[in-house]
N, C-alpha and C positions, 0 to 999 in steps of 0.2 A: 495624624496629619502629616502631609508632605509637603516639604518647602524647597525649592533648590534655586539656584542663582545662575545666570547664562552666563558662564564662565565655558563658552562653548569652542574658542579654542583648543582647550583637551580634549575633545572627539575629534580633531583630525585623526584619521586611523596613524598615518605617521609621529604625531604626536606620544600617543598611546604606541608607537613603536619606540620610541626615543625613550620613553617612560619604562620599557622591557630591558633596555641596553643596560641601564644604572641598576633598574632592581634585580636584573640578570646574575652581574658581579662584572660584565665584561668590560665596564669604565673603568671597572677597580675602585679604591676613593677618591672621593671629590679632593680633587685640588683647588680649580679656577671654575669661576664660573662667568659669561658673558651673554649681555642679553641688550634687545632694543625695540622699542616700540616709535615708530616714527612714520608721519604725516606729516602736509602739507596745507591745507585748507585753510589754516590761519595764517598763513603767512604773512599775506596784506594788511596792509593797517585799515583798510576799508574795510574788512573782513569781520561778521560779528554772527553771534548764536547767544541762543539761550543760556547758555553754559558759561559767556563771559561775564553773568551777572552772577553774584557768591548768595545774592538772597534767596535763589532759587537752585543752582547747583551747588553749592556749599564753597568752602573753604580752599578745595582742591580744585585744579581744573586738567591742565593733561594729564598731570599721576592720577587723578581720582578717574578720568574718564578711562585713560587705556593702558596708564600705567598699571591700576588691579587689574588687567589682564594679566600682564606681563610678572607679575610676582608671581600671582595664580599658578601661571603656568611654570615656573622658574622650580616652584615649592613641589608640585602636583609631577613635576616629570624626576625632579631630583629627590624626593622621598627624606627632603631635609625642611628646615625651616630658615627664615631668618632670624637669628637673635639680637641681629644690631647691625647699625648703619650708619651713614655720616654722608648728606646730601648737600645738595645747591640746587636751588631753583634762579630761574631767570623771566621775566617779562621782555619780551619783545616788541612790544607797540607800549609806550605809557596810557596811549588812549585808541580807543575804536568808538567811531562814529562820535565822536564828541563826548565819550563817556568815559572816566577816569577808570584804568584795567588795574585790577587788585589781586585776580588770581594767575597762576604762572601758564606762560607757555612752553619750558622744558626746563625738563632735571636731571640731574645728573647724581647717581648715585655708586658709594664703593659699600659691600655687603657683606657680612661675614654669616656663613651656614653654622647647623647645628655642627653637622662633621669637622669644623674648622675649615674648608675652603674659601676662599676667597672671590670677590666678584664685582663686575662693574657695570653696570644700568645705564640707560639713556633712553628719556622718554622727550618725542617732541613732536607738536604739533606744527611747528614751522619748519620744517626740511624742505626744500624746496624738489621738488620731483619724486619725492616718495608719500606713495598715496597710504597705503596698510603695512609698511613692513614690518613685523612683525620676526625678530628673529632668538634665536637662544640656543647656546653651544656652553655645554658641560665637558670640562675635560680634566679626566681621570687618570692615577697611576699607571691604566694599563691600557688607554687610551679615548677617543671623544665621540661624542656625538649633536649634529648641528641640524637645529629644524628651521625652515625658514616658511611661513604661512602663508607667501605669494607663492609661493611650490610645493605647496601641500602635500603632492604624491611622491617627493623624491627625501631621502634624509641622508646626510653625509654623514660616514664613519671614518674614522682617524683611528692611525696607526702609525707607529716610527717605523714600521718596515712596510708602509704605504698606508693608501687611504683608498676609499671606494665612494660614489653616488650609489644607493640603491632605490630601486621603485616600488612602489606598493604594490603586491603582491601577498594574498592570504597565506600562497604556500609555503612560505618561507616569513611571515612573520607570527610574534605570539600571537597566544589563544585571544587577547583583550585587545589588540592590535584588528584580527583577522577580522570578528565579530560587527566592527564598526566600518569592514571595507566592502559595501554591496553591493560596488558595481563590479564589472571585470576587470581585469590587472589590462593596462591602455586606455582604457575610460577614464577621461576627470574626474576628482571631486574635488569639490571646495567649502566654501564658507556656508553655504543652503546646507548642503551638505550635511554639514555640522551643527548646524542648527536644528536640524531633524532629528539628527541624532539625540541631543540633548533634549529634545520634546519626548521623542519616543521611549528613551531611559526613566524619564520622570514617570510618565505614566505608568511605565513595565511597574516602577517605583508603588505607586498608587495601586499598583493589582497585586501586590505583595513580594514582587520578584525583587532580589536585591544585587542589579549589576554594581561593577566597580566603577570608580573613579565618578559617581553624579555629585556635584558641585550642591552643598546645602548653606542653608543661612550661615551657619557658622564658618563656611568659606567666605561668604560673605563679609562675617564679621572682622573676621582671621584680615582680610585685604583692607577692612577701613580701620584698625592697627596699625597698618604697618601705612599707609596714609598717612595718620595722624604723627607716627614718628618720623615721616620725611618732611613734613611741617614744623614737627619742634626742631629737627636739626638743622634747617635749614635756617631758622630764625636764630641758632642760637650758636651755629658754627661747630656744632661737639658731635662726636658720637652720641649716638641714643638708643637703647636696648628696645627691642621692641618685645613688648609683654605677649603674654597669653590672652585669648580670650576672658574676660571678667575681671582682670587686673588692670593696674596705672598703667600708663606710658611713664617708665621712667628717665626725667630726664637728667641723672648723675652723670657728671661725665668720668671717665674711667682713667687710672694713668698712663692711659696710651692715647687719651685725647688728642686727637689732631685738630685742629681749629682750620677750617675751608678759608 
């Protein structure tokens, strides 16, 4: 049986190029890592969805919606994990539409990789003029690379003896990069895009082909982990390891606790 999760952000071809830089070596190791998932649409207090009720979308509300994006892809292009964290969430309306708000409208998170790099999150539904942004810049020893998902086609590379924008283009990106860019180099592509891509992966999937990078349950699982320990840290003000698949969340806090 096949099961895979729309974590379809990683089919931007650029994506899966940014994903080539680190597993390349040409980052070098992770030092810093930076990332941001931010909208606008709740901003008002008049403003409600299905999702600001916890009996139906859970416990989570921005991290759980677009913040698993954003880890997802954090994990999925850096080829590390997170092992721990130390958040803060914030409500912005106490109430919408006369109804008492219980899950958050943005977090803010500091993350420590498996590599030991270091990193800082912000995930928020009320930014005021940003509709999808969707951003994430890994920077390395030997220098960085920055994708941003409202410009899909283009990825910034860092350098201390300069930096460059490059455009997607098959001839010049990897093989897992190239494969997912089918339109011509000046042609858009975007979020459909990538959505196709992700459908057609799956299925390749189901006829026995085995591409890289399809997103399955246990990515799934893997993003409502690390959910659930930006929940206990945020409640509880401490660092929180964030377990494996099948294990606790543990919530000890470590001697380098820092209390938010």
């Amino acid at each position: 049986m096949v099961a895979s999760v729309p974590f379809v952000y990683r089919f931007h071809p650029m994506a899966r190029q940014a994903r080539e830089e680190t597993a390349s070596g040409r980052v070098g190791r992770l030092l810093t890592v930076r990332g941001a998932y931010l909208q606008d649409w709740l901003l008002d207090a008049g403003e409600s969805n299905w999702r600001v009720d916890p009996q139906v979308s859970g416990r989570s509300r921005a991290f759980g919606d677009i913040g698993s994006h954003l880890v997802d892809l954090l994990e999925f292009v850096s080829g590390e994990r997170i092992v721990r964290l130390s958040a803060a969430t914030a409500i912005a309306h106490p109430r919408r539409g006369g109804v008492e708000v219980v899950t958050e409208d943005a977090a803010a998170l500091t993350v420590e990789l498996s590599g030991g790099a270091l990193g800082s999150l912000m995930v928020s539904q009320v930014n005021a003029g940003r509709k999808n942004q969707l951003t994430l810049e890994l920077a390395g020893a030997d220098g960085s690379v920055f994708f941003d998902q409202e410009h899909p086609d283009e990825l910034w590379l860092g350098r201390t003896d300069g930096s460059m924008t490059i455009s997607r283009d098959p001839a010049t990106m990897g093989q897992d990069a190239s494969r997912l860019s089918v339109v011509p180099s000046g042609h858009p592509m975007g979020y459909l895009d990538a959505f196709t891509a992700f459908a057609r992966d799956t299925y390749a999937r189901i006829g026995g082909e085995h591409l890289p990078g399809l997103p399955t349950f246990a990515d799934g699982a893997r993003a409502n982990r690390i959910i659930d320990a930006v929940l206990a840290s945020a409640e509880s003000g401490a660092w929180v390891d964030v377990a494996p698949v099948g294990e606790p969340v543990s919530e000890a806090v470590s001697e380098q606790v820092t209390a938010l």
